[in-house]
C-alpha positions, -999 to +999 in steps of 0.1 A: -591+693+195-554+701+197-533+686+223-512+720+243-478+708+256-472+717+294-440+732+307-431+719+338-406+737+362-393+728+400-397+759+422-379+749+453-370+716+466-401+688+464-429+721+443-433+718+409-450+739+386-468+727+359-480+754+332-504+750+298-506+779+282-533+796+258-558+768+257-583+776+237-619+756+226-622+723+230-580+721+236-565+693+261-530+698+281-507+670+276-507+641+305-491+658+336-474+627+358-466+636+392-481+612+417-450+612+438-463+649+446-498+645+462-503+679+471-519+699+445-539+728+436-546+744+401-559+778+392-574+791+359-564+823+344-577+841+310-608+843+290-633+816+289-652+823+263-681+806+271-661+773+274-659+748+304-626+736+314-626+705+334-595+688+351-590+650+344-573+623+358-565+587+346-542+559+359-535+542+324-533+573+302-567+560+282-598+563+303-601+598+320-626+608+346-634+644+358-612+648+393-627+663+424-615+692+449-610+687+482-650+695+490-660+666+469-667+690+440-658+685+400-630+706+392-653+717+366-646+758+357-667+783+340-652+814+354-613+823+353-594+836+384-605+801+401-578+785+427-589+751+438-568+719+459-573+685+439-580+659+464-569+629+441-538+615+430-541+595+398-510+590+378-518+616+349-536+649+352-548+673+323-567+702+320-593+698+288-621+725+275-649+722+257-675+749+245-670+786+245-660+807+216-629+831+218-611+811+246-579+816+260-567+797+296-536+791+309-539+763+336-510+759+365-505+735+388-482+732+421-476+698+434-459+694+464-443+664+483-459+655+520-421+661+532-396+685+518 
């Protein structure tokens, strides 16, 4: 499992962009830290492969746990082209996949401040 560095970019005042690019089988993103922008959503792009990629979050950098969207659901993905809000705000975020053969996602996400 190889650890993908993210690239992180501000858009406008208070939106950031966070980008991974060309995950591929059982790849993690490196540990995103924005909790000072709640407002997120991330989208899937690419070939899956077969593989699931799931969206984690983790307060200490150590224990992750699968995050949820804003419906209660896992961001768990089996499909690309998927666009979904998180609804938590732990201190790190990363995209992981597991499975699949011939994968390759690029994961973004926007995080916004309540107020800009």
């Amino acid at each position: 499992m190889a650890t993908r560095p993210g690239l992180g970019t501000w858009i406008t005042r208070g939106v950031h962009r966070m980008f991974w690019e060309t995950l591929a089988d059982a790849d993690s993103g490196s540990a995103y830290s924005a909790p000072n922008l709640p407002d997120k959503t991330v989208q899937i792009t690419g070939t899956h492969g077969g593989a699931t990629t799931v969206i984690q979050g983790s307060n200490d950098g150590v224990t992750w746990d699968t995050l949820k969207d804003i419906n209660g659901n896992d961001l768990s993905f089996t499909t690309t082209f998927d666009t979904r809000a998180i609804a938590e705000n732990p201190r790190y975020i990363r995209p992981t996949t597991s499975g699949g053969s011939g994968t390759d996602l690029d994961v973004t996400i926007i995080a916004q401040s309540s107020r800009r």
